[in-house]
Every structure is written in C-alpha cells, then in structure tokens.
N, C-alpha and C positions, 0 to 999 in steps of 0.2 A: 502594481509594480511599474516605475517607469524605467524605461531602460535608457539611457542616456547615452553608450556608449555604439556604433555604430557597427561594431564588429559583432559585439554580443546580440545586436537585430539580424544580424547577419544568420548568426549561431542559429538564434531564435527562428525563424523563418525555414530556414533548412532543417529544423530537429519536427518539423509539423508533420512535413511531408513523411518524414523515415516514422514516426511515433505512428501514423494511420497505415506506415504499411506494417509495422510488425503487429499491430491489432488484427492488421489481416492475416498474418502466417498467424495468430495464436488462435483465429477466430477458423481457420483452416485444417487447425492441427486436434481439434474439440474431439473429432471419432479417437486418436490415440486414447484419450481420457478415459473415452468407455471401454477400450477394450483392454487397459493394463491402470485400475483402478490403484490409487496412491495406497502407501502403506499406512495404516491409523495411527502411529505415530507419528510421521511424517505431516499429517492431514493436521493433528494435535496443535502441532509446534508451529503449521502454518498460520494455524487458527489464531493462536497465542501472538503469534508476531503481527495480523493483519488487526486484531484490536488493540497493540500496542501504538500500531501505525494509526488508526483508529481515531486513538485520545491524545495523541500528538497530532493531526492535521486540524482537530478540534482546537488544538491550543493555538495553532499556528494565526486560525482565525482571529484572535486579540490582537494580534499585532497588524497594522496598517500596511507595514510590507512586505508582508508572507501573505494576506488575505485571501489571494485570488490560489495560490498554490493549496494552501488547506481547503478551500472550499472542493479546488478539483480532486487534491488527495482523499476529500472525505467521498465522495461521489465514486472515484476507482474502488474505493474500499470498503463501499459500503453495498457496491454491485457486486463484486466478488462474491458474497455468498449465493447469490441468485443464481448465478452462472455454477456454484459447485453442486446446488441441491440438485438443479437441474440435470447437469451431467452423470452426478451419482446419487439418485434416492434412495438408497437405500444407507447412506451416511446417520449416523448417530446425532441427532439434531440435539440430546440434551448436555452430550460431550464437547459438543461444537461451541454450544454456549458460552461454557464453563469454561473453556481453552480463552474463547472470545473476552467475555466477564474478565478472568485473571489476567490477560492482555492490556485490558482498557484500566484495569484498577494500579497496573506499573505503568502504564503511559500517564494517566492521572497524576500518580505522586510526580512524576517527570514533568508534568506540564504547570501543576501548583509550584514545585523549585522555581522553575523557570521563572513565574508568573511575580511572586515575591521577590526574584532579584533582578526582576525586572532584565533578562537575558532569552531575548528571544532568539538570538542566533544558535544556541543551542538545539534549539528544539527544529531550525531546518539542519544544524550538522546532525540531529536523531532520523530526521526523516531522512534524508538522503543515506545515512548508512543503513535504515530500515529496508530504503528501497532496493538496492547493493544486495543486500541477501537474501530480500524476498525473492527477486528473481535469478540470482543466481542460485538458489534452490529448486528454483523451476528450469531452467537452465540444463541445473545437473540433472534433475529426475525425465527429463525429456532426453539425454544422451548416452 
C-alpha cells in the first residue's frame, strides 16, 4: 500500500505507537480471562466472526492493495486461537472448529462475490466492520 497523502503517514505513524500499547493493556489484562471465563455462546459467536474474518483477510490478499493488511489480518487471526486455548483449556476445541469451519465457509461465499465482480473494496468495508464488532464485543465483555 502506498500512502501518498502526507496526513494519512501522519495518521499512520501515530496509530503504531497507540496499536503496541493497547497490545500491552490486552496482553496485561490475560489473568481477567482466567479468572471470569467467557460464556460458550459468547466464545461461539466469537469463533464464527474470527473465521469469517478469517476468509475475508484471505481474499483481501488477491488484491494488490489490501495485500499487506490481509496478510497481517490473517496473522491477528489466525493467533487468536493460540492465545484462547492457552488461557482457557478446558474450551471445547471440536465446537470451536465448527463455529470457526461455519465462519470461514460465509467469508468464502463473500470473498468468491467479491472475487467474480471483481469489488475488492467490499471486502475491506467487511473487514473493517468485522473488526468494529469483534472488539467492541470484547470491549463490552471486559466492562
């Protein structure tokens, strides 16, 4: 992605710094996790939306100027479950799949539309609203 506009490096530069520190309040706040385990629905629906997210940052990679954004979309998303097994073992991993699986199989059909009408801006207005609820989900289960 080249950024041409000198405001938006601006933007850019400044969102680097605040993006490592809230990694560190969320990398801070890990013992909450253990000790008020999410609800399995809750866990469900996380699941479902982080392999929708999933197969849209996959698609985004087709396109030459999203590349770099899907590849790190795919890397946040594809850690996350590392980080949940580890926090909560005792999670249902063939539940998690299935949530994940049904996620990825509606990002799919979303990312094959796309793909055929040749409309990739779609698929970052999907990511960015994916991202909008994923953590304001997390947001609200933290408050």
């Amino acid at each position: 992605m080249i950024i041409n506009n000198k405001r938006r490096k601006i933007y850019l530069l400044a969102g680097l710094p605040l993006a490592v520190i809230v990694a560190y309040i969320f990398v801070r706040i890990t013992p909450y996790f253990k000790n008020h385990p999410t609800p399995a629905a809750l866990t469900v629906f996380m699941e479902f939306l982080r392999g929708l997210f999933f197969a849209i940052a996959i698609g985004m990679i087709f396109n030459e100027d999203s590349r770099i954004n899907g590849i790190i979309y795919c890397g946040i998303f594809a850690a996350i479950p590392v980080f949940y097994v580890n926090v909560s073992p005792w999670a249902n991993i063939t539940l998690l799949l299935l949530a994940f699986g049904s996620g990825a199989g509606v990002g799919a059909v979303a990312v094959i539309r796309s793909v055929l009408s040749n409309r990739y801006d779609s698929l970052a207005k999907i990511a960015k609203l994916l991202f909008t609820i994923f953590f304001a989900i997390i947001i609200g289960f933290l408050a």
